[in-house]
N, C-alpha and C positions, 0 to 999 in steps of 0.2 A: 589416492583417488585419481583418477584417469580424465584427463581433461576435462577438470571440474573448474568453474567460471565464476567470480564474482565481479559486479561492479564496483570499480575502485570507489573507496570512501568517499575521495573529494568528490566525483561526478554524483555518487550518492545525496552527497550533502549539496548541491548544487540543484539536482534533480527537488529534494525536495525543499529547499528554499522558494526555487520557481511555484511549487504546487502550495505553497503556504501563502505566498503573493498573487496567486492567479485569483484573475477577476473575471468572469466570465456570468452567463447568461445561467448555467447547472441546465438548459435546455438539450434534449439527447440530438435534435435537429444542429446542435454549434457545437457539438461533440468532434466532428471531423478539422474543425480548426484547432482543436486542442490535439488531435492525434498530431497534424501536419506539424503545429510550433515543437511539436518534441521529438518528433520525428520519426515517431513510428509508424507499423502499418498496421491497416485494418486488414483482418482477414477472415473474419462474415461480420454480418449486421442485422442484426433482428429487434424489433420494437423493443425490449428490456433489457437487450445485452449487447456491444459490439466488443467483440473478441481481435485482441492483437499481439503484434510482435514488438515487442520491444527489444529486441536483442539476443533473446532467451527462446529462443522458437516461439512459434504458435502456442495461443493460449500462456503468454508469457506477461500479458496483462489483460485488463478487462475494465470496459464503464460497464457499467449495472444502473438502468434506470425504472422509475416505477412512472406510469401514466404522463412519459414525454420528459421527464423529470431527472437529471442524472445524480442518480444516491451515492456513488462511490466510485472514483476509479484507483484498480490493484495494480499495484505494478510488481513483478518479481524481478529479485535485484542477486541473486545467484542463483543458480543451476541446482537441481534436487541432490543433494545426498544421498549416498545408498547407507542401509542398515548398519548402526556404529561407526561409521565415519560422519560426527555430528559435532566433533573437534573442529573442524574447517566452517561450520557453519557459526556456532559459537565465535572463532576468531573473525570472520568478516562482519558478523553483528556487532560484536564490541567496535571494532574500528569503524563502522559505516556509524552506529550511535554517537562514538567522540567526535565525527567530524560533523553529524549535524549537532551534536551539541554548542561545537566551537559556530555553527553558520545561525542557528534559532533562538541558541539558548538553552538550559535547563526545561527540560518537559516539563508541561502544566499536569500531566499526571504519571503514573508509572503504574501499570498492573502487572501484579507478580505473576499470574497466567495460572496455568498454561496455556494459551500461549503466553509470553514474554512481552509485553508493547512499551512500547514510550508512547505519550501523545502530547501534539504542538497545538491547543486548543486555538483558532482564529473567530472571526465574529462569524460568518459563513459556514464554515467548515474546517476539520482538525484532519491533522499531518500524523498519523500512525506507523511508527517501525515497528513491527513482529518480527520475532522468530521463531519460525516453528521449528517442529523436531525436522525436521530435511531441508527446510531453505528460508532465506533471509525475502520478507515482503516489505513494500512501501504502499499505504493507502493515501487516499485523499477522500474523506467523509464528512457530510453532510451533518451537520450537531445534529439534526433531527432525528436521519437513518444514528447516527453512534448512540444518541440517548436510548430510541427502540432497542435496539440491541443490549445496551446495556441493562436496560432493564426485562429482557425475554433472559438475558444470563441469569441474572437473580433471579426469575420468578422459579425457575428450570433448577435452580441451586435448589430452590426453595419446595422442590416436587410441587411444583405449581402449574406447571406446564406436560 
């Protein structure tokens, strides 16, 4: 693969340690100090979504908010894979997982997926590692938005939805 990029482990596991201990207002108006402490950029902003760079171009992370509210922010933490080169993806998810393993802990949960997550349950909001089939993600979710979700997955399992 041709200058294909991952974040190293430790900065991974570092990255999300900080977002396991952030303490913050979850207000999308105090969302810019959260871009500034971590030092990315914003690059637009719209009342439900402010889209950034975190290292990985544009659109390489995202808050996502609902009525002022922020539900989640994504961070991507390698470069997309092209079709069957999902070896490289594979090996920077195992390594970016042992080192937040060795920074958090043992995940309070594991879903087999597809996709693949670990999750660091907090009183606030839980620290999720995916991996999908083309690149390695880092969340930061709100228990609220992650219960919704988990249960649109089942209902959806369940031809409910």
């Amino acid at each position: 693969m041709t200058n294909w990029h991952a974040m190293p482990a430790d900065k991974a596991a570092d990255l999300a340690g900080a977002l396991h201990t952030l303490d913050w207002s979850w207000a999308l108006d105090d969302a810019p100090a959260v871009v500034e402490k971590f030092g990315w950029h914003t690059i637009s902003s719209r009342p439900r979504r402010i889209m950034l760079d975190t290292g990985f171009g544009p659109d390489s992370g995202t808050i996502r908010a609902k009525n002022g509210q922020v539900t989640s922010i994504d961070l991507q933490l390698t470069d997309f894979a092209d079709a069957g080169e999902n070896t490289e993806v594979t090996a920077a998810f195992d390594s970016i997982a042992t080192a937040i393993f060795a920074k958090l802990g043992e995940p309070t949960e594991r879903v087999a997926g597809p996709p693949l997550q670990y999750r660091w349950a907090g009183d606030e909001a839980t620290v999720v590692l995916e991996r999908s089939a083309a690149s390695v993600w880092l969340y930061l979710v709100t228990n609220a938005r992650m219960a919704a979700d988990d249960r649109n997955i089942a209902l959806d399992e369940q031809g409910l939805l």
